[in-house]
VEXLUM-712992 format. One record per atom (N, C-alpha, C): residue in three letters; x, y, z negated. Coordinates in steps of 0.02 Angstrom, whole numbers, padded with zeros to 5 digits, always signed. Each point is the difference from the previous one (the first is absolute). Layout:
// VEXLUM-712992
AlaXYZ
...
END
This chain:
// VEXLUM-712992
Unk-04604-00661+06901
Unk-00020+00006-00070
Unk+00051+00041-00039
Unk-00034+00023-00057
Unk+00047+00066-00009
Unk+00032-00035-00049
Unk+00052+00021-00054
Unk+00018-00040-00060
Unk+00037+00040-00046
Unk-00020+00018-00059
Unk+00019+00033-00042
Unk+00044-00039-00061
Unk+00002-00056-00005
Unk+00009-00046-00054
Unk+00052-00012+00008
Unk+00055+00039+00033
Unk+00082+00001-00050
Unk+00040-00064+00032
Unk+00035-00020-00033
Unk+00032-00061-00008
Unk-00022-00058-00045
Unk-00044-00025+00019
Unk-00032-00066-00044
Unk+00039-00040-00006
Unk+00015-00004-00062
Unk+00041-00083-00026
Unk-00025-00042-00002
Unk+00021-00071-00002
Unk-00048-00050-00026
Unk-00029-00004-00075
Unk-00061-00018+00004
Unk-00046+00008-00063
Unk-00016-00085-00018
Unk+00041-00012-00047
Unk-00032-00066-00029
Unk-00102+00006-00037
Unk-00011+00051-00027
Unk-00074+00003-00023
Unk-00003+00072+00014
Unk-00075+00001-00026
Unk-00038+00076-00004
Unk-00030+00002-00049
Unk-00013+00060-00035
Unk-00051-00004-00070
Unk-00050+00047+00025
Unk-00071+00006-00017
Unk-00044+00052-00007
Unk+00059+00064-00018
Unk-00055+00069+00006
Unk+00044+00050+00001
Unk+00077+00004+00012
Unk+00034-00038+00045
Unk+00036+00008+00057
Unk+00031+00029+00035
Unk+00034+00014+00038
Unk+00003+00025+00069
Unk-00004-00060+00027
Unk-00020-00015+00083
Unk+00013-00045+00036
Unk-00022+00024+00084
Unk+00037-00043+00054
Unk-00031+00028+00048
Unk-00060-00038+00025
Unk-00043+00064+00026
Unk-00047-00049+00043
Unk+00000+00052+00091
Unk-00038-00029+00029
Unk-00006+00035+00074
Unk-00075+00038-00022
Unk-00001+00068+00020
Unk-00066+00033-00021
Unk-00021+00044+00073
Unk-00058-00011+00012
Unk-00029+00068+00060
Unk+00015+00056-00044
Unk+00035+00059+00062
Unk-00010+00053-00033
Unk-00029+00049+00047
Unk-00016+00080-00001
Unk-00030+00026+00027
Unk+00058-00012+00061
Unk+00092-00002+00012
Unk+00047+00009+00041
Unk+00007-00074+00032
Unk-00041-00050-00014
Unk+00018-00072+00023
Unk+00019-00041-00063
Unk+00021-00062+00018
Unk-00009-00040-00044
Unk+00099+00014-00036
Unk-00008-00028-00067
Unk+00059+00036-00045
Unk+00029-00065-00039
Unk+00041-00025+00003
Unk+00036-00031-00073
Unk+00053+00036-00046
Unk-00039+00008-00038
Unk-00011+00030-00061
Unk-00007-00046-00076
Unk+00050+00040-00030
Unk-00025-00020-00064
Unk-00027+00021-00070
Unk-00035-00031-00022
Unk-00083+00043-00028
Unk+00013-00062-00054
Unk-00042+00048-00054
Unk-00001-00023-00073
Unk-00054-00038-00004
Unk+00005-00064-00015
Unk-00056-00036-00026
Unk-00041+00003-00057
Unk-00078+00010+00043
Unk-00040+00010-00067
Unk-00062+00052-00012
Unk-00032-00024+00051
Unk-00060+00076+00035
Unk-00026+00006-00062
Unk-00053+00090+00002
Unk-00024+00029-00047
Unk-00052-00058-00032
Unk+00002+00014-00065
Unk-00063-00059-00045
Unk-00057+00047+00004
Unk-00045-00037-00021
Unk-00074+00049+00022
Unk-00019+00046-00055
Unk-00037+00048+00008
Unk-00011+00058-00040
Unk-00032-00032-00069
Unk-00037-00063+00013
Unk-00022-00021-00060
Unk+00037-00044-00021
Unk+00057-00027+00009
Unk+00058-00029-00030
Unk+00031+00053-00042
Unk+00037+00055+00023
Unk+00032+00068-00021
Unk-00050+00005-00056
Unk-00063+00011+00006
Unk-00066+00059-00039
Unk+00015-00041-00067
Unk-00027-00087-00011
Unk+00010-00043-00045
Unk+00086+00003-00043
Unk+00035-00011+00036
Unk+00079+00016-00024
Unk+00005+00051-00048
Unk-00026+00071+00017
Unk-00001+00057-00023
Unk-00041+00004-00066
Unk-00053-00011+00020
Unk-00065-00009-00047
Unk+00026-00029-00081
Unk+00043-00087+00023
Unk+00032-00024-00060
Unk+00076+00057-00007
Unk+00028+00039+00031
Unk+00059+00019-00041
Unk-00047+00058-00034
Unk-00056+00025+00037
Unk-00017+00070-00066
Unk-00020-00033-00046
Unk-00041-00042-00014
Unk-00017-00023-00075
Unk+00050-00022-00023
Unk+00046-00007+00013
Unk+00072-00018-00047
Unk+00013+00071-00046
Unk+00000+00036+00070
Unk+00018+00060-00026
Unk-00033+00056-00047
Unk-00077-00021+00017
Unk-00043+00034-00046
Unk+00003-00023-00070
Unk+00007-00072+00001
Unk+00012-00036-00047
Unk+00049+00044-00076
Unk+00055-00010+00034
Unk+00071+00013-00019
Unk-00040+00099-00029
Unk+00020+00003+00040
Unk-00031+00102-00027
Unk-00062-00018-00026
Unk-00067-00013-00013
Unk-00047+00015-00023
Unk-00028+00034+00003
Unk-00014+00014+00105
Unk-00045+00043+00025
Unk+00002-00024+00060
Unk-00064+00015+00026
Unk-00005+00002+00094
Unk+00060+00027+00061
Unk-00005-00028+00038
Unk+00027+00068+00057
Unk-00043+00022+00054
Unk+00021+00064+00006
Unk-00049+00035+00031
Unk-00010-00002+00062
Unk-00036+00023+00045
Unk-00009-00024+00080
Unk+00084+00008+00041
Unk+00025+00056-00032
Unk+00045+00003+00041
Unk+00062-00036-00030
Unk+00003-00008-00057
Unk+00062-00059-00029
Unk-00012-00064+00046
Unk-00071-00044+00015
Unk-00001-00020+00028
Unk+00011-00031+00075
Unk-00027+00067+00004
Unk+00021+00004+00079
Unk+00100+00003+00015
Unk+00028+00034-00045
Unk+00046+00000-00001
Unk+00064-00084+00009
Unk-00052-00040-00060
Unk+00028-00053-00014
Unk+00029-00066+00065
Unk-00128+00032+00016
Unk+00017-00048+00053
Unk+00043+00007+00063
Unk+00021+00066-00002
Unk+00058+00013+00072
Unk+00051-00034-00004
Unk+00032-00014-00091
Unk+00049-00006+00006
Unk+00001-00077-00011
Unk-00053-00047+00016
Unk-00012-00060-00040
Unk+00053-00046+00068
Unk+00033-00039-00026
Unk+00059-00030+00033
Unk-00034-00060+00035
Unk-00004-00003+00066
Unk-00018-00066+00052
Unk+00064-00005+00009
Unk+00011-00075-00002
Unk+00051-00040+00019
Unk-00012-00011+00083
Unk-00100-00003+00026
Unk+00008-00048+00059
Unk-00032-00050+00014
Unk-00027-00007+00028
Unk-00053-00055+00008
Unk+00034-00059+00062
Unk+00031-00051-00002
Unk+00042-00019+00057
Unk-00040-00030+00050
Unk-00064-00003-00007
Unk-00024-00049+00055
Unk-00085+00025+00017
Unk-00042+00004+00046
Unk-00057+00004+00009
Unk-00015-00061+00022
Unk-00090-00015-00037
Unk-00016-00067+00014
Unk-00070+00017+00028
Unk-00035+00042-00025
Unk-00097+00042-00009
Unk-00004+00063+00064
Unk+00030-00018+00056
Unk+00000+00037+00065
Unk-00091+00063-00016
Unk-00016-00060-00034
Unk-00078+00067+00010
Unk+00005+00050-00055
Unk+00043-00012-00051
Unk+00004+00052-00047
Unk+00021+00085+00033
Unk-00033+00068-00046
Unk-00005+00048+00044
Unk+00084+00040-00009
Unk+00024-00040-00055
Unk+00075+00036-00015
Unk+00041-00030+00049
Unk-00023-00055+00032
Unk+00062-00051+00058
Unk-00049+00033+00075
Unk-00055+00025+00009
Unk-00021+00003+00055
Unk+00037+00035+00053
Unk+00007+00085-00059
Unk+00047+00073+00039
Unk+00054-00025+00037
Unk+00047-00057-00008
Unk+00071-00014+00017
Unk-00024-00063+00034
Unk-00049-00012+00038
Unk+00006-00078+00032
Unk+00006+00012+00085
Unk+00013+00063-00006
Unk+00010+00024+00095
Unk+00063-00010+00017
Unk+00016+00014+00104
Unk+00060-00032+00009
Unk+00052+00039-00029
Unk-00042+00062-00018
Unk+00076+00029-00009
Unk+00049+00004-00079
Unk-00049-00035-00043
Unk+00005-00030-00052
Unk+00045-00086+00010
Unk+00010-00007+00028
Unk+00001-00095+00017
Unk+00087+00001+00001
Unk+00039-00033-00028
Unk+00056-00049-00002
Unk-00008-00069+00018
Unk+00068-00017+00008
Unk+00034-00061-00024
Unk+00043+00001-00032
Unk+00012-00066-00044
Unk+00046+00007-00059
Unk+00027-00071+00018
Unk+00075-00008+00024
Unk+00035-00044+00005
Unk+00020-00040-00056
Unk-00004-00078+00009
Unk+00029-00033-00028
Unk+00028-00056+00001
Unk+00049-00041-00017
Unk+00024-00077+00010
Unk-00033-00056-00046
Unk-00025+00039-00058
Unk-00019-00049-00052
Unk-00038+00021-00069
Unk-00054-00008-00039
Unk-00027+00028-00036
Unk-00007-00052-00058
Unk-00021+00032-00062
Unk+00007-00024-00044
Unk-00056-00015-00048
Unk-00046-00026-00042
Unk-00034+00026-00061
Unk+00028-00059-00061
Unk-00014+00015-00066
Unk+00012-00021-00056
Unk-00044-00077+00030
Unk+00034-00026-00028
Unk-00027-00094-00014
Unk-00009-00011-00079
Unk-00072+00003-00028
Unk+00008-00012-00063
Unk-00008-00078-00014
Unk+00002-00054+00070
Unk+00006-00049-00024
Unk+00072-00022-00020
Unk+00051+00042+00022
Unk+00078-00020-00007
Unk+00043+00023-00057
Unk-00049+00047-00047
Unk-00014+00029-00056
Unk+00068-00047-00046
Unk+00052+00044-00030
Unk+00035-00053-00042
Unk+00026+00072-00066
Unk+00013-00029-00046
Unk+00048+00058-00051
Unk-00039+00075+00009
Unk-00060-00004+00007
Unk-00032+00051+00005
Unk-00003+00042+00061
Unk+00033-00019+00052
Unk+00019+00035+00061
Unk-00033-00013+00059
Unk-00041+00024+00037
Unk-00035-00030+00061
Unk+00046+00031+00063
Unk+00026-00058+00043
Unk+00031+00005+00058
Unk-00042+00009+00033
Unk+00055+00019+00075
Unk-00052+00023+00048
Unk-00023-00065+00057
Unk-00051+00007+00028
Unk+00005-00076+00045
Unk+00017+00058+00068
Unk+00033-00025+00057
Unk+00016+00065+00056
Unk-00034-00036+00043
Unk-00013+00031+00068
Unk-00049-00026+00066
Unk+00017+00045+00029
Unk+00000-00060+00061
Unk+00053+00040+00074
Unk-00033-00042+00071
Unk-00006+00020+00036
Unk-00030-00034+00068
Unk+00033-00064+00016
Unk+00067+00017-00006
Unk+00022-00074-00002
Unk+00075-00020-00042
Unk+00036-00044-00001
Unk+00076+00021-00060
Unk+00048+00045+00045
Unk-00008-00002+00040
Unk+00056+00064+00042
Unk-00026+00066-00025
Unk-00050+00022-00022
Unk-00028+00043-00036
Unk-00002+00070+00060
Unk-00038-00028+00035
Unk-00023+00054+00079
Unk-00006+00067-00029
Unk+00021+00045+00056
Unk-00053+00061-00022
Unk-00074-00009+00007
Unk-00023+00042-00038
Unk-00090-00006+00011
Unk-00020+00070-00036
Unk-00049+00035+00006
Unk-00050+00048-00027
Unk-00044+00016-00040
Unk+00011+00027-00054
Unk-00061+00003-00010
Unk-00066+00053+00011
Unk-00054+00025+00003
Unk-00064+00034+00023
Unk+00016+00038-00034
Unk+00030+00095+00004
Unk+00008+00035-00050
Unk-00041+00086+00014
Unk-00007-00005-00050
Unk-00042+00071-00007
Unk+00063+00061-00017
Unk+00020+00068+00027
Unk+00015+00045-00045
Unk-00003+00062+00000
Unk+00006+00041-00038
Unk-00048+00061-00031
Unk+00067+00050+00010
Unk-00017+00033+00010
Unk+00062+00078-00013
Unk+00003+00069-00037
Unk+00055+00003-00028
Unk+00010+00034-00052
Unk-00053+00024-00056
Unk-00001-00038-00034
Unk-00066-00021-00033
Unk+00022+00035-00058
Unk-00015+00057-00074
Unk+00040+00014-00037
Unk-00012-00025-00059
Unk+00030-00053-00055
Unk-00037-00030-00048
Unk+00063-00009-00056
Unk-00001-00013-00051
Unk+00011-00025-00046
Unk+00042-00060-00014
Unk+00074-00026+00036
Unk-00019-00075+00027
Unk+00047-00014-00076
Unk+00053+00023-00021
Unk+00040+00009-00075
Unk-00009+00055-00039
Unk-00023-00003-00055
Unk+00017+00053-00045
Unk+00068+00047+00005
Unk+00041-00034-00007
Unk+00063+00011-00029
Unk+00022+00063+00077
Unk-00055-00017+00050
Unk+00032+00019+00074
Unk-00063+00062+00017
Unk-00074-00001-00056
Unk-00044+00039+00018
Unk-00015+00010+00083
Unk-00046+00034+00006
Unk-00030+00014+00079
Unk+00028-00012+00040
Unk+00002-00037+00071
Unk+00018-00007+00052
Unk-00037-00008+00049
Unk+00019+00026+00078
Unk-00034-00012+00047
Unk+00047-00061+00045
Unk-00023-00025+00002
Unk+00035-00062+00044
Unk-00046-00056+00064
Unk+00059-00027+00026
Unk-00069-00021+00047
Unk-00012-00078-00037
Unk-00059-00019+00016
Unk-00010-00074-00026
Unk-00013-00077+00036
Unk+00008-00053-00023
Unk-00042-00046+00047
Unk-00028-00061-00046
Unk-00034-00026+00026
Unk-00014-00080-00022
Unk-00049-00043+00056
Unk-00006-00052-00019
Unk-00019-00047+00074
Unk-00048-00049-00036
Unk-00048-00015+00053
Unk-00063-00023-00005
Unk+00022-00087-00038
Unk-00057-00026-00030
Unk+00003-00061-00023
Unk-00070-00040+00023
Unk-00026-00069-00021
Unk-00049-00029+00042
Unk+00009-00081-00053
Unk-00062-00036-00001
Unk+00012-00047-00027
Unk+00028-00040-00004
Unk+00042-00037-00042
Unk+00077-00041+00018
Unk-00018-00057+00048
Unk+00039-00036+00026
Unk-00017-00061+00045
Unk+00040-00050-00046
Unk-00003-00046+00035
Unk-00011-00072-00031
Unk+00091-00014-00034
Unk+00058+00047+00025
Unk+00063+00001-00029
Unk+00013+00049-00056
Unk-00034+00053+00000
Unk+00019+00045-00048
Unk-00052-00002-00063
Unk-00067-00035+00010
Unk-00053-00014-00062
Unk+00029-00048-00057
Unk+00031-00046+00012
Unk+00012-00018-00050
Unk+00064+00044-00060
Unk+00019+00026+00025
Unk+00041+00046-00027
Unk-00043+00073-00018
Unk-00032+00020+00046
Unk-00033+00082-00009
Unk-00081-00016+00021
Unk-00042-00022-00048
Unk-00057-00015+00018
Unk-00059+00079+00023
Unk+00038+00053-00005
Unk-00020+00062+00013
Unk-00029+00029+00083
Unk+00065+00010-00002
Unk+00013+00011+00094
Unk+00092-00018+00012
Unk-00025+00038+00060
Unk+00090-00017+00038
Unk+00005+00056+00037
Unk+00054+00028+00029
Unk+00017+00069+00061
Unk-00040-00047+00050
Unk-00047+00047+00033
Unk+00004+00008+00086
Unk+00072+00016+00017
Unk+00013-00068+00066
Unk+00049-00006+00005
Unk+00002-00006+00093
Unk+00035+00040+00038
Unk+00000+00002+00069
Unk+00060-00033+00040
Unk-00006-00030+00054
Unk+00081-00056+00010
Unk-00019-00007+00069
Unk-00044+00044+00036
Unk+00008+00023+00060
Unk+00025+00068+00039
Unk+00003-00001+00063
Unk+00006+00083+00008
Unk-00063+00022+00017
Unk-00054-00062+00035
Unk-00059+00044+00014
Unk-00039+00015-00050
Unk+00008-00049-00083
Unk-00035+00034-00055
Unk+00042+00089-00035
Unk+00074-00010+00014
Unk+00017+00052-00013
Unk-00025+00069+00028
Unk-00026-00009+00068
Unk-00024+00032+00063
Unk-00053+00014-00038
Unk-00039-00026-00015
Unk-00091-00024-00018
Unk-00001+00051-00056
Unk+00045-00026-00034
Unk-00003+00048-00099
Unk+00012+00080+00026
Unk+00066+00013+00037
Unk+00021+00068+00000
Unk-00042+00048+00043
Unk-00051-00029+00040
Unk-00036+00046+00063
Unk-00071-00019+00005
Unk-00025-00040-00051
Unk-00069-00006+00024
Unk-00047+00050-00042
Unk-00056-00005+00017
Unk-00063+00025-00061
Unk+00014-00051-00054
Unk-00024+00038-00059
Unk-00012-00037-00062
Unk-00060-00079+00006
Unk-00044+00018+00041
Unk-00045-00034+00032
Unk+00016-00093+00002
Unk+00063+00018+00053
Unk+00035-00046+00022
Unk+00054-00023-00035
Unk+00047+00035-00050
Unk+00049+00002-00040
Unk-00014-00063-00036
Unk-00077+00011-00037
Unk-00004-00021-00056
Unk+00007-00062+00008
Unk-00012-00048+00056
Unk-00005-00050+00017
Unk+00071-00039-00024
Unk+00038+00023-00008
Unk+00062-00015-00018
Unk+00010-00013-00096
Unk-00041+00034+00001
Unk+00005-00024-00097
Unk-00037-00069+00009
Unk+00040-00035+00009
Unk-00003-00080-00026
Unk+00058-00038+00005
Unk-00005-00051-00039
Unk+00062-00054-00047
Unk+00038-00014+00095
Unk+00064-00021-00034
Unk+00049-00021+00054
Unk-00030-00077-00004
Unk+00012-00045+00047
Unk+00004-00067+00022
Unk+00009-00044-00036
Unk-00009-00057-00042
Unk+00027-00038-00037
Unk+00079-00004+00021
Unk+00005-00028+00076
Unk+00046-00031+00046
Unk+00056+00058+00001
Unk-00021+00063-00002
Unk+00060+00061-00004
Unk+00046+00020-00052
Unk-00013-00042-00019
Unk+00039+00041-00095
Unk+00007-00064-00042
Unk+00045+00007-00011
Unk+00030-00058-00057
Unk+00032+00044-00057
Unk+00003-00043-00063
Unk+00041+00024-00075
Unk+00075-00013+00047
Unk+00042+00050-00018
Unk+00073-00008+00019
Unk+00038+00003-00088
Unk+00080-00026+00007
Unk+00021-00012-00063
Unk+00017+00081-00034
Unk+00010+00006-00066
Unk+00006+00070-00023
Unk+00050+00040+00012
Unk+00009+00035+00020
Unk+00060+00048+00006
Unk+00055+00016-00051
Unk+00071+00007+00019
Unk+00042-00007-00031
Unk-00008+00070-00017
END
C-alpha cells in the first residue's frame, strides 16, 4: 500500500472540512492518504444557496443580475461539504459509488451532540466506540478527486481531493442520542475486503446499522 500521509500525529478529534486520513483505491493501488473532509453538495444545494445570495444582492442595488453575473456567482458560491451520504439512489451520489471511488476512514471513537446532556446552553458530545479500549474500526467511505470548488471565501477556488462516508439508520445505542442515522461502520477485514473490491451491487449490502452488542457510549474525551 502506497502512503502519502506524512507523519501522522495523534489526533484527539476531526471536524468536517478537515484534513484526515483515510485508505482510498487509487488508479496505483490502495493509498493512505490524507483528504479533506466533506464531498461536493449537490448542484441543487449550490443552485438554492446562490439563488438566496442574488436576491440579497439584487435587493441591495435595485436591479437584476444578468445570466452571466449569475452564472458567475454561482461558481463562486462557497460549499463547505456535505460530510456524509445516506440516499445511495440519489443521481449526485450515484457517479462516485464505484470501486474506484471507495475508502476507508479510520477510527477509535466517534462522536455526535447529546441534546439530552444539554446544560448552560451547550450540547456535549455523547462518543461511541466498539468497546472502552476504543479499537480501531472503519468507517464505509466514498472519495472524489480533485474536485474544484469554493470550500472558503477568504481562500476562493480550489481543486482538492475530497471524502465523506456512508451513514444508515442508527441502531439501538446511537438512537437515543441521534435519532437520524449513524456511520456505516466496518470491524472486519472481510467487510473491509467486501467495501474496497466488490460491485456496488454487493457493496450496498453493507449500509446497515452496526450490532446493538458492538458499540457501546464510551466516557468523553479529555
Amino acid at each position: 500500500m502506497g502512503d502519502t500521509s506524512g507523519n501522522l500525529e495523534p489526533s484527539i478529534d476531526i471536524y468536517p472540512d478537515q484534513a484526515a486520513p483515510i485508505v482510498r483505491n487509487t488508479s496505483d493501488g490502495r493509498e493512505l492518504a490524507r483528504v479533506r473532509w466533506g464531498l461536493p453538495s449537490s448542484q441543487y444545494a449550490q443552485l438554492q444557496a446562490t439563488k438566496k445570495r442574488a436576491a440579497k444582492i439584487e435587493e441591495k442595488r435595485g436591479a437584476k443580475l444578468d445570466d452571466g453575473e449569475f452564472a458567475d456567482l454561482l461558481r463562486m458560491e462557497p460549499d463547505r461539504g456535505t460530510t456524509n451520504v445516506r440516499n445511495t439512489d440519489s443521481r449526485h451520489w450515484k457517479r462516485w459509488l464505484g470501486v474506484e471511488h471507495r475508502c476507508v476512514v479510520p477510527f477509535t471513537s466517534f462522536a455526535e451532540p447529546d441534546p439530552a446532556s444539554k446544560t448552560d446552553g451547550r450540547t456535549p458530545n455523547a462518543w461511541f466506540a466498539l468497546d472502552d479500549s476504543r479499537p480501531l474500526a472503519f468507517f464505509a467511505g466514498i472519495w472524489v478527486p480533485q474536485w474544484e470548488s469554493v470550500r472558503k471565501v477568504k481562500t476562493g477556488l480550489e481543486t482538492i481531493d475530497l471524502y465523506g462516508f456512508l451513514t444508515t439508520e442508527p441502531n439501538g445505542v446511537v438512537q437515543p442520542v441521534h435519532q437520524k442515522a449513524m456511520p456505516v461502520i466496518l470491524t472486519t477485514p472481510d467487510e473491509l475486503e467486501t467495501w474496497l473490491t466488490v460491485p456496488w451491487e454487493k457493496a450496498c449490502k453493507l449500509q446497515r446499522p452496526l450490532l446493538n452488542t458492538d458499540l457501546k457510549v464510551v466516557p468523553q474525551r479529555d
